[in-house]
N, C-alpha and C positions, 0 to 999 in steps of 0.2 A: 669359898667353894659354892658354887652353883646349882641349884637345884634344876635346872636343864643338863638333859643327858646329852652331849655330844656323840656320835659315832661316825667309823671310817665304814663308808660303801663304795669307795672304788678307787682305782689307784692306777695313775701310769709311769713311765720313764723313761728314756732314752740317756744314755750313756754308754762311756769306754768298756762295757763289762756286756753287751747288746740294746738292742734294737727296743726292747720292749722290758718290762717288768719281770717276766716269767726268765725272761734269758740271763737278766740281770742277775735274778735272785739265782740259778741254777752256777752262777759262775761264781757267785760269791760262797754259797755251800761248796764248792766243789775247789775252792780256793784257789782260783785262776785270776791272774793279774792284767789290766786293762792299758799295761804301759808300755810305751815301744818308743822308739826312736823316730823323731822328726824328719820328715824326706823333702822339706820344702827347704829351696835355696837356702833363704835369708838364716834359716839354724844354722848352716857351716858356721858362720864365724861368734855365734855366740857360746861362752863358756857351757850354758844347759841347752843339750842337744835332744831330751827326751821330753815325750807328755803323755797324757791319757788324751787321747783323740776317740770321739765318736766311733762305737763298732758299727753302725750304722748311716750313714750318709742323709741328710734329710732328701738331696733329691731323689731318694730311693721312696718318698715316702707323700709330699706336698707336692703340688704340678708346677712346674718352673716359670710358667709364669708367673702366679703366687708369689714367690720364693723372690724374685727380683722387686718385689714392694718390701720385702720381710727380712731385717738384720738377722744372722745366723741365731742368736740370743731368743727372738721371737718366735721366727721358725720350729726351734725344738722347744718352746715353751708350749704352743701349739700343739705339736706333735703328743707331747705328755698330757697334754690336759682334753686332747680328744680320747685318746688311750683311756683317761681315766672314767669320762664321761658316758662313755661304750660300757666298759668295766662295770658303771654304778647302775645300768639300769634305766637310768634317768630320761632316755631317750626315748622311752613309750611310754614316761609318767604322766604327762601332762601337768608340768609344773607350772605354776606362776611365775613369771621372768619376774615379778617386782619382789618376789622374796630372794633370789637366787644373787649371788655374791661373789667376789671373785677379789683374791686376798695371795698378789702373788709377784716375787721382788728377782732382785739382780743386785748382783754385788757392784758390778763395775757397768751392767747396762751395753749400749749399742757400741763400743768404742769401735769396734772393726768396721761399722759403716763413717765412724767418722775420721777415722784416719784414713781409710783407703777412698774417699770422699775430698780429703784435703791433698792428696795427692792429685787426683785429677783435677780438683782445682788449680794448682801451683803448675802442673803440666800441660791443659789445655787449657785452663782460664772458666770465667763461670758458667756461662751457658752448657758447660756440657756436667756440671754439677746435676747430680739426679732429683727432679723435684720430690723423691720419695724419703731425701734424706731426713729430714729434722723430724717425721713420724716411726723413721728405723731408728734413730739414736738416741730418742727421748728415753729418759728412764722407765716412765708406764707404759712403755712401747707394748713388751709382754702381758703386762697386767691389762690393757686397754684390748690389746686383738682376741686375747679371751675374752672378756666381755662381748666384743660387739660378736665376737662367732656365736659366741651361747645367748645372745639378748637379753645379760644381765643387767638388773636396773634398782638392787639393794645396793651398789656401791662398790664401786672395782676402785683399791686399795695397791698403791707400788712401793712395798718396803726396799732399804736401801741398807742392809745394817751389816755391810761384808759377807765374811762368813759365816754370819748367825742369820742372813738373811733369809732362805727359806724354812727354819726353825721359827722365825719370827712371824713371818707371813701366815704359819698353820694358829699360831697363839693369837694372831688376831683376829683370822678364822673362827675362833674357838668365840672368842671376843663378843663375837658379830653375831652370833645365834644364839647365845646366853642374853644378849642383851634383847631379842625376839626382834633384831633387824632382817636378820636373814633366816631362814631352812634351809638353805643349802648355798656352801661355798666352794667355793674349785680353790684349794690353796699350794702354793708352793715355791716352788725358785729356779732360775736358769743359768747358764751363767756359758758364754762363747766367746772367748778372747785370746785364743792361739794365736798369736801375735806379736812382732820384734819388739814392739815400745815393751808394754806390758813386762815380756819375758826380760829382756832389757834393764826393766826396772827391779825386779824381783830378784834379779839375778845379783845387781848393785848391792842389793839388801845381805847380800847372800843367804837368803830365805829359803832356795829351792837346793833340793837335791843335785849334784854334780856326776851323778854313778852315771856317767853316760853308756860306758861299756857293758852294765849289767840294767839295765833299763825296768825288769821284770824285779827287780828286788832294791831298787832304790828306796821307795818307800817302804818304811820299816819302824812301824812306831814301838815306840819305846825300847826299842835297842839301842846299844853300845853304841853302833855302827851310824848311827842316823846320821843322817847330814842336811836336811830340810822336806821338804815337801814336793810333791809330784805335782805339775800343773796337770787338770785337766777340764774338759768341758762335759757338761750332759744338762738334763732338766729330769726334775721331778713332781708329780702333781696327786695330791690327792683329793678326792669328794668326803668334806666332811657335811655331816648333816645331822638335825632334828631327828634325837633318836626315835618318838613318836611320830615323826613323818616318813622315816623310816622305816618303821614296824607297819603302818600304814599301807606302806605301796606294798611290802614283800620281800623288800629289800634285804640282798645278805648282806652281813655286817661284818669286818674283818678284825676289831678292834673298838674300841670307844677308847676318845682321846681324853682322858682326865681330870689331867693340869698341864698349867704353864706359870713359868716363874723366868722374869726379864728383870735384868738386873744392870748395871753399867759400872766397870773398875773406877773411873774417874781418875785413873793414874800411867795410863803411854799410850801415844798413837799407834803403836804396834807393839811393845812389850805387853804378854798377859801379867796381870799380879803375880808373882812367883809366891802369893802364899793360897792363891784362889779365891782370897774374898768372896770377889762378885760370881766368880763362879758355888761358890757354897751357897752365897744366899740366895741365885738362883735356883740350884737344884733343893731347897730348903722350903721356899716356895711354891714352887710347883707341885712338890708332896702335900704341901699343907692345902695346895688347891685341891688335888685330888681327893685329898679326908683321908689320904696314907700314910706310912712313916717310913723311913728307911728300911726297913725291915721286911716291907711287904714287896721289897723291888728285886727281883733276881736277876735281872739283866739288866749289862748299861751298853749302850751303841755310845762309846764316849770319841770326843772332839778330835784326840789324838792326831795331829797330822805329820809327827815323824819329824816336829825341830826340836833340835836339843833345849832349848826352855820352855816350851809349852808342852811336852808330854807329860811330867813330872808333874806340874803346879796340879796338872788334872787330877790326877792319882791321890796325893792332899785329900784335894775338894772331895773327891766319891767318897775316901775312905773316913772321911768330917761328914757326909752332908747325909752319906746314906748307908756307910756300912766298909767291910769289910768279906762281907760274904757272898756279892752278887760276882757272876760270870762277866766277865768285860770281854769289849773286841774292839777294834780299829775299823770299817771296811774300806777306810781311808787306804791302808795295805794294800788293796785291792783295785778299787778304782780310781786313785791319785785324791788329790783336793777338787772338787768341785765348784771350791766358795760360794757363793749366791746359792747353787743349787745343793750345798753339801748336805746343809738341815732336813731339805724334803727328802733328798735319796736316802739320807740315813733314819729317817722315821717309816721310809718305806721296811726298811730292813729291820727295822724295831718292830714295824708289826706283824710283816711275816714271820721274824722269829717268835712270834706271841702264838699267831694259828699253827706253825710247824712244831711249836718245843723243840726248837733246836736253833743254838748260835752260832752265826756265821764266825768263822775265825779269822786270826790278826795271821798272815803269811811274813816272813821274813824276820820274824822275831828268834833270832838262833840266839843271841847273847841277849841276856835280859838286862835292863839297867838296873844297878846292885839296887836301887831305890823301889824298886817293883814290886812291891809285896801283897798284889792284889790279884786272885786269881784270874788271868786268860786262856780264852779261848785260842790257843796258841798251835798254828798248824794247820790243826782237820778242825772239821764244824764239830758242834758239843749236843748231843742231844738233851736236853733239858727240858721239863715245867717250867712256864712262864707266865704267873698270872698276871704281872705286871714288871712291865720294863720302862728304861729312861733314857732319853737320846738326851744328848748335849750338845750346844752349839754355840763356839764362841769367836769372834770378830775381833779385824783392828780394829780401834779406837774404843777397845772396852767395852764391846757388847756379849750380852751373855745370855743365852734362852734356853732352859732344859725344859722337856715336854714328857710328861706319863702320861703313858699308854697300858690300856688294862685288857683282860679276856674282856669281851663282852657277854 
């Protein structure tokens, strides 16, 4: 545990659920589902015909020509982290760019400039290849244009850890101003890949939800009924910062981010531990970074994406690492899987359920799985005390990052 205080000053996001953070959060309280059915060709002939697609379009938002330098993935990472920087204040502080940071990943990164890039290579040949490609589909692609927008120059950071990715990115965030390299880091994750390969591939796995008829209720964690995961895309971005440089400028503060605790199964490229190991001893550690115990946590925003063996093993790990008395929710229910960006949008929702006292709920939970024996937020939102809660976020390849977040 750290004797620097972290804190959240500002927060943005763009996703299936709106436009912005405030619209987001209103649809998740209000228990409104971000999923519909695919209208582009290339879905006719794939088995999964549904996703969580942006409520907002970025060219509603960045000038188009902009936009033709910038993979969809950047673009809304962008989008979130101007949001957030608006948000924090930060814009008439007169900060030092050499302490300012920027700590922020992609699961799967630029694919859709690089497939739709190899296509017009193979169809007109190279010269008509755009020279903007290998700066849209590098993986720091998002992590690098925040930087150079904000002229950060503590060190712009591109985690890559699946769906623990932007969970990961805020913990090394955290990292980064305990260790007195930064005062303030823009952290988070994005993630754009509505796309044949991609769905394709997932679909192979039989990973993804098949409810195509009922789109609005496919995802459905921890029910009976589950049948995978909802693809979807968004970004999410927060300003953590030096809680004395904070107190400093005047800054409102929504939260102070705790602990973090990163862990790795060491046991399947895509199976979670079915007994949650690595996920225990991350949310294990992360408590102990904070100086809390399970006991002091009343909310969990847990991993939950609605396949039949990764809801369960969760449920394990909370009711081992932290109790059996805290309020749980999915907003996975709600706004599909976001992988790369799941961690940040669900810390946003971690800490507005912290300043609201109230938990967003899991929709779609009508049969519970006979294994469930931990209380949800099932239905409507929970109005609750929350002086501290805990988001989880867990990835193929065994990655694992829970983060507490406290009142401030």
């Amino acid at each position: 545990m750290s004797n620097v205080d972290v804190v959240v000053t500002g927060l943005g996001a763009t996703t299936p659920l709106g436009g912005d953070v405030a619209s987001t959060w209103d649809a998740m309280l209000a228990g409104r589902s971000g999923v519909g059915p695919l209208t582009q060709e290339w879905a006719v002939q794939m088995p999964v015909r549904i996703a969580a697609e942006l409520a907002v379009e970025p060219t509603e938002v960045l000038d188009r020509v902009r936009l033709r330098r910038l993979d969809r993935s950047e673009a809304i990472a962008l989008i979130a982290a101007k949001q957030a920087w608006t948000d924090s204040g930060l814009e008439t502080a007169g900060l030092d760019r050499e302490r300012l940071g920027v700590s922020f990943g992609s699961g799967i990164g630029g694919a859709q400039t690089l497939l739709n890039q190899d296509d017009i290579l193979e169809e007109s040949g190279p010269r008509k290849v755009s020279p903007h490609t290998v700066p849209m589909l590098m993986p720091n692609g998002p992590a690098a244009w925040i930087g150079i927008d904000f002229g950060a120059q503590a060190g712009v950071h591109a985690m890559a850890s699946a769906c623990a990715t932007g969970a990961e990115a805020l913990a090394l965030g955290l990292d980064m101003i305990r260790s007195g390299r930064a005062d303030v880091v823009i952290a988070g994750g994005t993630e754009a890949v509505i796309h044949p390969l991609p769905f394709a591939g997932f679909a192979a796995m039989r990973a993804m939800s098949t409810r195509n008829d009922e789109p609005e209720k496919a995802s459905r964690p921890w029910d009976k009924n589950r049948d995978g995961f909802v693809f979807g895309e968004g970004a999410g971005a927060v300003i953590l910062e030096r809680a004395e440089h904070a107190r400093a400028r005047g800054a409102r503060i929504y939260a102070r981010l705790a602990g973090a605790g990163i862990t790795s199964d060491g046991y399947d490229i895509v199976q979670p531990d079915p007994e949650c190991k690595g996920g225990i001893r991350a949310m294990s550690r992360a408590l102990r970074d904070a100086g809390l115990t399970g006991a002091d946590i009343a909310h969990v925003n847990a991993h939950a994406t609605s396949t039949p063996a990764g809801d369960m093993g969760e449920i394990i790990g909370i009711r081992t690492a932290v109790g059996a008395h805290p309020v749980i929710t999915s907003t996975k229910s709600m706004s599909g899987h976001l992988l790369g960006a799941a961690g940040a949008v669900e810390s946003i929702a971690a800490i507005l359920a912290i300043r609201d006292s109230v938990v967003p709920p899991t929709i779609n939970l009508d049969d519970p799985d006979d294994r469930l024996d931990l209380d949800v937020a099932a239905h409507k939102a929970r109005p609750l005390e929350i002086p501290a809660a805990l988001n989880n976020s867990f990835g193929f390849g065994g990655h694992n990052v829970a983060l507490v977040f406290t009142r401030a």
